[in-house]
N, C-alpha and C positions, 0 to 999 in steps of 0.2 A: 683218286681215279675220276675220270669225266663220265659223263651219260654213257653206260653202254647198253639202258633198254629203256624205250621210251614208252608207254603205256597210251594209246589214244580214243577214243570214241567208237562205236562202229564194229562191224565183224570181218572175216576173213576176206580178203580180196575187196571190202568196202571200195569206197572212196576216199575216205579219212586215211587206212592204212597203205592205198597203191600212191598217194600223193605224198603223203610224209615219206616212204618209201623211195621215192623218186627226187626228193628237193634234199633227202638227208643219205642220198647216196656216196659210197667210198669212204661218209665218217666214222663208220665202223660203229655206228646204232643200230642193234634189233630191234624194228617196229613191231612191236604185239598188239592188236585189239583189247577191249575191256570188256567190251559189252556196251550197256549203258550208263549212264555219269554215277546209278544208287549206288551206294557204296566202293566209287572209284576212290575216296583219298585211303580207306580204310585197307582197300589193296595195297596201292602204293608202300600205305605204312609197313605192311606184312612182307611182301616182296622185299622189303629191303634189309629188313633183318638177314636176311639172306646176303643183299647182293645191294649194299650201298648206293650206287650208280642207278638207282631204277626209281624215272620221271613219269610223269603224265603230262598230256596235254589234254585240254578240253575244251567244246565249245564256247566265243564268247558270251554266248546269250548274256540277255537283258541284265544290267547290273541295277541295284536299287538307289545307287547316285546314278543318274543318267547323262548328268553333267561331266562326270568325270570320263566321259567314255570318250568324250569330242576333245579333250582337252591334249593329250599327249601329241607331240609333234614329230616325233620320230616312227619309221616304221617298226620297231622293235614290239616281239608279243609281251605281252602284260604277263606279269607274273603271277602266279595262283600258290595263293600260303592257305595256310588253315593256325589259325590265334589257339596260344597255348598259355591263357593268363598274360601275361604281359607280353610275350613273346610271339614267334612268329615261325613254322615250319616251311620251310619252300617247297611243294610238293613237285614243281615245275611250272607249265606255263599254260597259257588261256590264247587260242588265237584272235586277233586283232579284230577279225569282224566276228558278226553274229554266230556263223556256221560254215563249215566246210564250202557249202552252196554257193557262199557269194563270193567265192573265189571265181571257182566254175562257172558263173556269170558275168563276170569283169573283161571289160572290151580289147583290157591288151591278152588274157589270155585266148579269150574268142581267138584274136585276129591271129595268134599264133599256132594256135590249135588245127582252125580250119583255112588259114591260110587267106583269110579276108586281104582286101586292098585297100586305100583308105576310106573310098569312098564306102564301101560295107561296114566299115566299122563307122563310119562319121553317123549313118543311116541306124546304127542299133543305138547308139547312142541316146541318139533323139528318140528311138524307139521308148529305150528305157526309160528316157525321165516324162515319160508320158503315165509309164508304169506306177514309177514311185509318188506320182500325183496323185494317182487312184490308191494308194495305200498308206497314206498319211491317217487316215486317221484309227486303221485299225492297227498299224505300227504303237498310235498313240494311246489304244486299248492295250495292248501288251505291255506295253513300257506303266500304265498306271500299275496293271496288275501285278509288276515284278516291285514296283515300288511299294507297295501297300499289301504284300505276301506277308504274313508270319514269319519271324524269322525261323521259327522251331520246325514251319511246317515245307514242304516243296507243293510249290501253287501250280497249276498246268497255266498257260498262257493262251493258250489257242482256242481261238477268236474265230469268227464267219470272217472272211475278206469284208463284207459288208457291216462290220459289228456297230451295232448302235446303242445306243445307252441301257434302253432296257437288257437287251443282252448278258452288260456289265450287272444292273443288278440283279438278274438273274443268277449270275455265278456266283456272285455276294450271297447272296442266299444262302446255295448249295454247299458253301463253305464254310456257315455259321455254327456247321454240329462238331465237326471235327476240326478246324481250325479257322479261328474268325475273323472274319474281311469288314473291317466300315464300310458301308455301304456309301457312305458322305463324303469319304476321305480318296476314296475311289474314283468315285463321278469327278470331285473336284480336279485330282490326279489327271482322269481324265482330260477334261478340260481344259488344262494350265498345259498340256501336251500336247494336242491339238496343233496349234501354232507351230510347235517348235518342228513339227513332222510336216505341215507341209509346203510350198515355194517359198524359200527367201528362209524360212526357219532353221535352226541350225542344227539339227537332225537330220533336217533334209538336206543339206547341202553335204552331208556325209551317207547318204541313203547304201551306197554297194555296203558304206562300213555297219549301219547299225538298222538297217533294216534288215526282215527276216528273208533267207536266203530262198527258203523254202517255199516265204509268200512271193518273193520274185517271182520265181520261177513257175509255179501254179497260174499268177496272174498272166504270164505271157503265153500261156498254153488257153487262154481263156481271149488272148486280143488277136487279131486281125493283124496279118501286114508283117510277123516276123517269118527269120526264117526257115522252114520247116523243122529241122534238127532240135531248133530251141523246144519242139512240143514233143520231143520223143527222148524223155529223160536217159533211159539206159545208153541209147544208142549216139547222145550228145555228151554224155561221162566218159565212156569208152575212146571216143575219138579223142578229147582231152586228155586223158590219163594214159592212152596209148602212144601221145605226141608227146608228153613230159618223159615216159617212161624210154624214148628214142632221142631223145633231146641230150646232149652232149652238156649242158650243165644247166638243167631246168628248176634251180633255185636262182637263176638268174632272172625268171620271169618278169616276178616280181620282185620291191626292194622289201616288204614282209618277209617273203618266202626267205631271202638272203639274210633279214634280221635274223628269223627263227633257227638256221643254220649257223651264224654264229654265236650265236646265244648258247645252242645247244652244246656246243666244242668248245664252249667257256666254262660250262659251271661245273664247278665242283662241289662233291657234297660236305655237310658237316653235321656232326652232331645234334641231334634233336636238341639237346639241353643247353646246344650253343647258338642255334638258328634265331633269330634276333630280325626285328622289323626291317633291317640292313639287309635282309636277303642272303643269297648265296654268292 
C-alpha cells in the first residue's frame, strides 16, 4: 500500500497542514499534524504498527554536513531515515528548504498568490537579495551551531539577526552543563561559514533554499520599501494558502512541490528489518 497518512510539522489549519493539503490533493493522503519534530519518528514508528502506510515530513533545518544541502540537483525532497545499526528506516521525507516559510517567500509563488506583474516581482526580487546580504552572517551562526551540536543532544539555533561572536560564545557556555559545545570549534565553524553565506558564497547563492525562512521573513518586516502584506504574517499566509487552496493544480507551482507529490504516490513501505540505506 502507498502513503495514506502523511504526519507534518505544525498544528490544525497551520501552514504546514493547508499546503501539504492543497499540493497533495485528490491523492487520497490524510494530512495530520504532529505537533512538534520531539518525538515525531518515535510516532511514526507507533502509528504504523497500526497502519503501514503512515509518513512524515519535516522541516529541512540546518543539516550538520552543510555541504551536502547545495549539492543535490534535482527538485526532489530529501529523504529522512532514522540508522538502525547498519541499516536504515524511511520514516519519509524532509522538505528541500529550510521551513515551510521559505516557500511562502519565493517570488514565483508571491507573483502567483497576489497576482504581481513582472515588474513587482523583478522589484521583490532585488528587494530580497538585499535581505539575504544582511543575513549572512547570522545564517552563518546557525549553520556553525547545527554543525558543532551534540549529537545525543537537540541544540536551539536561534540567534539575534545581529549575532556576533560573543553571542556564540555565550551559548557555548550555557551549554557546557547539560550538553557540551567547543567553544573553539564553534567560532572556527563560525568563521569558515561566514564566506560561504554571503555574496558570491555558495550558501548564498542558494539563500530562499537554506536560509532561515523565518529570518527572511522577520527581516523584511524590519526593511523599508516592501510591500505592505509582506509585514503582516497572518494576513500574507492566508492570501497564499487561500490562492493554492482555489488553484486547479497547485503542486504545479512549484517543481519541489511536484517533486514531493510524486514521491509521495511512489513509495511504498517495507519492512523495518528489511529497510536498507537503498531507501524505499
Amino acid at each position: 500500500m502507498p502513503v495514506s497518512v502523511l504526519l507534518c510539522e505544525g498544528e490544525d489549519n497551520g501552514p504546514d497542514v493547508r499546503l501539504l493539503h492543497a499540493i497533495l490533493r485528490g491523492t487520497g493522503v490524510q494530512v495530520e499534524p504532529s505537533g512538534g519534530k520531539d518525538a515525531f519518528a518515535g510516532l511514526i514508528r507507533g502509528r504504523r504498527r497500526q497502519n503501514p502506510g503512515v509518513c512524515g515530513l519535516i522541516d529541512g533545518d540546518f543539516p550538520r554536513d552543510p555541504g551536502a544541502w547545495t549539492e543535490a540537483t534535482d527538485p526532489g525532497p530529501r529523504r529522512w531515515t532514522l540508522r538502525q545499526g547498519e541499516k536504515q528506516l524511511v520514516l519519509g521525507w524532509m522538505w528541500r528548504r529550510k521551513e515551510v516559510e521559505n516557500y511562502l517567500l519565493d517570488p514565483d509563488v508571491l507573483a502567483r498568490a497576489l497576482r504581481w506583474d513582472p515588474a513587482a516581482k523583478s522589484r521583490y526580487v532585488a528587494q530580497l537579495e538585499r535581505v539575504f546580504d544582511a543575513l549572512g552572517r547570522v545564517t552563518a551562526a546557525r549553520i556553525a551551531l547545527t554543525c558543532c551540536a551534540p549529537w545525543r543532544n537537540r541544540l536551539e539555533t536561534q540567534v539575534r539577526l545581529d549575532a556576533t561572536k560573543q553571542e556564540l560564545q555565550d551559548k557555548a557556555d550555557a551549554y557546557t552543563e547539560g550538553a557540551r559545545l567547543d567553544k573553539d570549534k564553534l567560532l572556527q565553524a563560525f568563521e569558515r561559514h561566514v564566506p560561504d553565506c554571503l555574496s558570491g558564497g555558495r550558501f548564498r547563492q542558494h539563500a530562499l533554499e537554506v536560509f532561515a525562512g523565518k529570518n527572511i521573513l522577520a527581516k523584511i518586516q524590519h526593511t523599508p520599501g516592501f510591500h505592505p502584506i509582506l509585514k503582516r504574517k497572518p494576513e500574507l499566509e492566508e492570501r497564499i494558502l487561500n490562492a493554492l487552496e482555489h488553484d486547479a493544480e497547485p503542486h504545479s507551482w512549484l517543481p519541489e512541490w511536484a517533486a514531493l507529490r510524486s514521491a509521495v504516490e511512489a513509495w511504498m513501505p517495507a519492512p523495518e528489518t528489511e529497510a536498507t540505506s537503498a531507501g524505499a
